[in-house]
Structure formats: C-alpha cells, structure tokens
C-alpha positions in Angstrom: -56.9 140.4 48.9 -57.0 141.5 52.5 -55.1 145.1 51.6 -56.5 148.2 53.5 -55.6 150.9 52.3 -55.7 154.2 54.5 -57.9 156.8 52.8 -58.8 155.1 49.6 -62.6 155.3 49.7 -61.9 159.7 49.9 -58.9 159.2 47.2 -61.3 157.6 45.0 -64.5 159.8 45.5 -62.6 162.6 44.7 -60.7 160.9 41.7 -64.3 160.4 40.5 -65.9 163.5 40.6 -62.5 165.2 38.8 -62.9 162.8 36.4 -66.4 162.7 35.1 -68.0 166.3 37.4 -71.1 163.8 39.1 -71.8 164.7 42.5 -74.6 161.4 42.9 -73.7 157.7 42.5 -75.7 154.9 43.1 -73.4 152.6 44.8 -73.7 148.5 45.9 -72.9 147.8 49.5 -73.6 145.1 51.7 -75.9 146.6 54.1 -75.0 143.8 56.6 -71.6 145.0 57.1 -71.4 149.1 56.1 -72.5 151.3 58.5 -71.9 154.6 55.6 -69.4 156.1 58.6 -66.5 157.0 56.4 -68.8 158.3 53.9 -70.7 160.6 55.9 -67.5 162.0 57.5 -66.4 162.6 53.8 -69.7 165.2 53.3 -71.9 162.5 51.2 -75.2 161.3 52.5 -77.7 158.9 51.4 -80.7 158.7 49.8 -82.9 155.9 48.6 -81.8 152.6 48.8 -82.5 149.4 46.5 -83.1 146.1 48.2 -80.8 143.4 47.4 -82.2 141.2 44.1 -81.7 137.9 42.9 -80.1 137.3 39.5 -79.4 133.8 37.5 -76.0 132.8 36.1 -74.9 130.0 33.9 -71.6 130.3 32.1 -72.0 133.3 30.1 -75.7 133.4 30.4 -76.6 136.1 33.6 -80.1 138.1 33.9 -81.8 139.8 37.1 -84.9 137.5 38.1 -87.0 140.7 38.2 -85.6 141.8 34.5 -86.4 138.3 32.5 -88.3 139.7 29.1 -90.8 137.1 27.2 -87.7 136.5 24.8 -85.5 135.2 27.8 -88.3 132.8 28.5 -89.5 131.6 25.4 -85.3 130.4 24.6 -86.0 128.2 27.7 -88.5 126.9 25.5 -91.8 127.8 27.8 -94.5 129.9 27.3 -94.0 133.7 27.4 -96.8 134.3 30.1 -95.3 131.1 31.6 -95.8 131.4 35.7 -92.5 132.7 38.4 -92.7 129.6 39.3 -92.6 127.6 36.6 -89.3 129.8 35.4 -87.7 129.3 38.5 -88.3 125.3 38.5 -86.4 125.3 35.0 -83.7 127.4 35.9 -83.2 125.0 38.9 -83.4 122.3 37.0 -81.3 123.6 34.2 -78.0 124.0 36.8 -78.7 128.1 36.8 -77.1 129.1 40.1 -78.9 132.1 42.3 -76.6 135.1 42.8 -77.5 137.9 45.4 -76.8 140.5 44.8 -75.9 143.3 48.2 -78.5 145.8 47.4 -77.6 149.6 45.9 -77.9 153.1 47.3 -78.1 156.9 45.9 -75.4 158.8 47.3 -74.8 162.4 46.7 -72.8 165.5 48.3 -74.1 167.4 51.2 -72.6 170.6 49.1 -73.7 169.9 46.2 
C-alpha cells in the first residue's frame, strides 16, 4: 500500500522470537530486489536458499508443480505416470495460470 514503516522488519523479528522462542526462519524474498542489508545489521545471517518454484492456481485449486502426487493427476483424468509434459499441456489448456513464486531462505541469529 506503499507505507514504510521505519524499523518494522527489527519490530517484527523481535515480536517473533518473544512470541514463539525460534531463533531460524525460512523466509520468501525476492532475490531480485533484497540485498539482506537490514537483516544482517540486525545480527541474522543466512543460510541456504531455495530457488524460486512454479506452482498452478485455478480458483480454489493451487499445488507446487514439483509437489503434484499421482492423485492430483489422475482427477485431471490422465495417467498417474503420465509425462511433465503432458501435465503441463492440460493445465494450460485447462485455464491453470503459472504462479512464481520468489524463492525462500534459512535465516538464523548470529548469537544464537
């Protein structure tokens, strides 16, 4: 909504680990656009990162590409061993829209 608001990212880490004690998250971020600055001034540091992965939406239907079980497939009505790329040409033809998501990384406390 185009709000910044001045040390919300330490207000909430903090708010976080009083509420529920964890010292690691795994966090999304769009790599193209965070550089982890404010983080790393605030003591946390990174660790392994996730790339970004494709997932398929339809009204209330949603599923990661790389998570589709042999049940997801067979309600299209193909074969469970049925190729990527035969799932991918339903989906496309069945108005399923691609959604990226920004990828995920383990952060945790230098102190901790």
């Amino acid at each position: 909504i185009g709000l910044c608001v001045q040390g919300g990212v330490s207000r909430l880490l903090k708010a976080i680990e009083r509420k529920t004690g964890a010292s690691k998250f795994v966090m999304k971020f769009n790599f193209t656009t965070f550089s982890g600055d404010t983080f790393k001034k605030l003591g946390w540091k990174f660790g392994v990162s996730l790339i970004p992965r494709r997932s398929w939406v339809r009204y209330k239907h949603f599923f990661y590409e790389d998570e589709m079980t042999s049940e997801v497939i067979t309600g299209f009505g193909l074969k469970p061993n049925a190729s990527k790329e035969k799932v991918l040409e339903y989906l496309m033809g069945h108005q399923y829209n691609a959604v990226y998501d920004c990828g995920e990384i383990l952060i945790t406390r230098d102190d901790k």
